[in-house]
N, C-alpha and C positions, 0 to 999 in steps of 0.2 A: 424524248428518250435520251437525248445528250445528257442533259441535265441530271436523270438517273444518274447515268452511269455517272457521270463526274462525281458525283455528291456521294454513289452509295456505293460502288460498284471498285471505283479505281482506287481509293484511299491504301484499301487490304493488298491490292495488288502490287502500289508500292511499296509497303512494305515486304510483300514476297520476293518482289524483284533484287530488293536491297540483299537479300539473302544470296538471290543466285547471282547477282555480281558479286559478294563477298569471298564466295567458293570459287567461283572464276577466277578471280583476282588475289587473295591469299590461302585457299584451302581453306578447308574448316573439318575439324574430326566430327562427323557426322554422329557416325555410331555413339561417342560419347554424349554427344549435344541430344542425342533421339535417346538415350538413356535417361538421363537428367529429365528430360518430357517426359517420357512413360511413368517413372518409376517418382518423382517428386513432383512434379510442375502440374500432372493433370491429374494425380490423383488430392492433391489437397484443392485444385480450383473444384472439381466435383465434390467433393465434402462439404467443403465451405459454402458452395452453393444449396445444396440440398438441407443443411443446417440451417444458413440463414435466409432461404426464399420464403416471399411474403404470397405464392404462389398457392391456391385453394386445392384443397383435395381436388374437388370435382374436374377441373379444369388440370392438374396434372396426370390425374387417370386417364383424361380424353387424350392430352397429347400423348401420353405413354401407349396407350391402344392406336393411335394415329399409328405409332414409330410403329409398333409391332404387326399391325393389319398390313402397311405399305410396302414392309420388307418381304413380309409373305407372298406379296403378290407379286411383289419383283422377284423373287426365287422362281416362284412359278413361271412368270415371263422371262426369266434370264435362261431359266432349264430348259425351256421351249426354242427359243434361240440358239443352244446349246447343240441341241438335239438336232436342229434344223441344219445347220454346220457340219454335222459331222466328229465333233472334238471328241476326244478321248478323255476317258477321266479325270487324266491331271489338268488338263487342259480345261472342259469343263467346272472344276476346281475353280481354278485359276479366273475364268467369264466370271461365276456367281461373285470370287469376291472382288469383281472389279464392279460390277454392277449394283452388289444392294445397298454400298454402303458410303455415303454420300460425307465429305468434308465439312461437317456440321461445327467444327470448334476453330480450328486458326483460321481458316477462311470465312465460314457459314456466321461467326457470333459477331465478326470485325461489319459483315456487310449487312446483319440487324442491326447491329446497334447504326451503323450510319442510317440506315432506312426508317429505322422504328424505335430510334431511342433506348434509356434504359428502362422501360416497361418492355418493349419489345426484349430486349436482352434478358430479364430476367427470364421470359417463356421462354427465348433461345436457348436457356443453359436447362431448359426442363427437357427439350428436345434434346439437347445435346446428347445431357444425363442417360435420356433410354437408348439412345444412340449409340454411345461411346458401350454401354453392357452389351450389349448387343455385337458392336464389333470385337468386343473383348472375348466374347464366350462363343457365339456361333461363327462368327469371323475367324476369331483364330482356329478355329476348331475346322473351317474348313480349310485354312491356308495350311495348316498342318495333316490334313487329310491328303493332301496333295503327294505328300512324300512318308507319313507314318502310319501306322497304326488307329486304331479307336479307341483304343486303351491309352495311347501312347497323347494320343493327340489331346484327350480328358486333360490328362496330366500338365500337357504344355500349355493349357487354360488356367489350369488352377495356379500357374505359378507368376500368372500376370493381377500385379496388386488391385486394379482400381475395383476389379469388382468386393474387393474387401472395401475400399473407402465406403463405396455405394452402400454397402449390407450395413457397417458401422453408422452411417447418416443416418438412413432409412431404420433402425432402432432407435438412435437418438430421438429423431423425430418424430416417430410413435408414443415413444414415452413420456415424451415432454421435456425431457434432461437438456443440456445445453454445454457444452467443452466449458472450461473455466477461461476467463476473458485473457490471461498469457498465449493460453493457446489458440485460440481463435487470431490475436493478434499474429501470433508465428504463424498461423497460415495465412495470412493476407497479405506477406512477400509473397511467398512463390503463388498465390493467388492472381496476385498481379502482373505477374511476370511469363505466366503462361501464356497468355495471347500471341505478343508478338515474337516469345522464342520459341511457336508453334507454327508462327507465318515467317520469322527467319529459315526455321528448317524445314519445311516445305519450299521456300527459294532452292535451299540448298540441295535438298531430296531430286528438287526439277532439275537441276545444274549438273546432274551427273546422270540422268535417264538416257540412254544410246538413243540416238535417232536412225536407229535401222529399225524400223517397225515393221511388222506384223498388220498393214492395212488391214485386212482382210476380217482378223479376228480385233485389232482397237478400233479399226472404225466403226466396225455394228456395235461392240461394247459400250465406246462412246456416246453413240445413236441411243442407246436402249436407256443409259446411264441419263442422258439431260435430257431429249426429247420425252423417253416413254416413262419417268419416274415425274416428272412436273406433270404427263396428261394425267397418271394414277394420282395425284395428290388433290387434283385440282377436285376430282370424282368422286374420290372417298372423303375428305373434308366436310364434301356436302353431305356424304350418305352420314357420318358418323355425327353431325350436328354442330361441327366448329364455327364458329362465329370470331366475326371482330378480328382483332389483335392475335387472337390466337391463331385462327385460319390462316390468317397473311403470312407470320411469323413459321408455320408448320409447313405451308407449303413452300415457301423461299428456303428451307433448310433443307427440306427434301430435294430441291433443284437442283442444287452443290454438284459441284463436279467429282469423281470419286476420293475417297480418302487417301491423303499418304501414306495413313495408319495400316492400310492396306498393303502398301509397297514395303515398310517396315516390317509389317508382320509374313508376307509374302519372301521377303529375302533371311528373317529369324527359322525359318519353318520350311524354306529350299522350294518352292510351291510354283514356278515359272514366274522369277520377281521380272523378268524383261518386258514378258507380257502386259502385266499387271502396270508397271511401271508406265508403259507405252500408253495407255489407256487413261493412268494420271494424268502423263505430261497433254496428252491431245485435248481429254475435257479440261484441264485446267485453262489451255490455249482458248477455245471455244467458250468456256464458260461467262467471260463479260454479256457477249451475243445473248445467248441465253438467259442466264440471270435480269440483263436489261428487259429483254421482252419479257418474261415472268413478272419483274416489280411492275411495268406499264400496263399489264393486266391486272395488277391486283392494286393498283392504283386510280 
């Protein structure tokens, strides 16, 4: 289990860290740096990826159903937990979106590809892909329920781009067509640049989360976040037919510890970003522990 971790687990980490010494040590404009990620850096890695994966229908429907069966049932189990608590709606709010939606791209794609190469990396960025819409459209929509409207909250969905890259690909890729080879080249900077200035700013994201926590409400969040979304993966995997490479790769993404995108989107939308945040900084703390024993299972 050393060996895990050293090979697949700590690589991403130093890099994370290098972030949260960065912000320690000379400040870093977050907001700006988390701009640049939303609005460039991860909607052309998702493009690009969707355009050029060499990824089978069949096997991207099943992870796509994977993403969308496991969140359901984490909703379910997080509202349950919720409910059990005591929390108030905003607060409730707040649990779901700490809990359904797991660090699947700066973290989750750094510690496939150490694990499972770049076959594995390609299914990671399938995961990703239904991952990241998902936190885009049902994620924001509830970190923005938090403090608006239904109406209001539609709105502050439609005005985050990636779910445009996604629609764009996904016609691309139905019709056959292909971007002309300039362009394809222009996305394959900020392609490649997304990773680690998604695990630099998540350093920096951790580097300024308060450590007055809320035990009570991050640490069962935490608990439901890595213990109870790797038992549901490991469960529905099998019911849904995953095999190989893919299973391995679906269920180690689903282990992640929760999104920063969370924290981001939690402090954009006023939604209890301390909470939330609390719940990042703890699973990400915890998450080697777990992550190690997840790969030593599925190894």
């Amino acid at each position: 289990m050393l060996a895990i971790f050293l090979n697949n687990v700590l690589p991403p980490l130093l890099v994370i860290a290098a972030g949260f010494a960065l912000d320690r040590a000379l400040g870093v404009d977050a907001r700006s740096l988390s701009r640049v990620a939303l609005y460039i850096l991860l909607p052309a890695l998702i493009f690009a990826t969707l355009i050029q994966s060499e990824v089978g229908g069949d096997e991207l429907a099943r992870i796509g159903l994977f993403v969308v069966a496991v969140t359901a049932l984490m909703w379910a189990c997080g509202l349950g937990v919720a409910r059990l608590l005591g929390l108030d709606d905003r607060l409730t709010h707040a649990f779901l979106l700490a809990t359904l939606f797991g660090n699947s791209g700066n973290y989750g794609l750094a510690v496939v590809l150490s694990a499972f190469g770049q076959a594995g990396l390609e299914l990671g960025l399938v995961y990703f892909v239904a991952s990241s819409l998902l936190t885009h459209t049902f994620g924001a929509y509830l970190a923005s329920r938090g403090r608006y409207s239904m109406r209001q909250s539609v709105r502050n969905v439609l005005r985050l781009p990636l779910i445009y890259a996604i629609a764009a690909a996904l016609v691309l890729r139905a019709s056959g067509l292909r971007p002309p080879e300039p362009v394809l080249r222009a996305l394959s900077l900020p392609q490649a640049g997304a990773l680690p200035v998604m695990q630099i700013l998540l350093g920096v994201q951790l580097a300024r989360i308060s450590h007055r926590l809320d035990l009570r409400f991050v640490g069962t969040a935490t608990l439901v976040k890595l213990a109870g979304a790797a038992a549901l993966s490991f469960a529905l995997a099998a019911l849904l037919g995953l095999r190989g490479l893919a299973r391995s790769v679906s269920i180690l993404e689903t282990s992640m510890p929760t999104a920063v995108t969370t924290l981001v989107l939690s402090t954009e939308f006023g939604t209890r970003a301390e909470e939330v945040g609390g719940v990042v900084l703890l699973s990400t703390l915890l998450s080697p522990l777990a992550l190690t024993a997840v790969l030593a299972l599925l190894q």
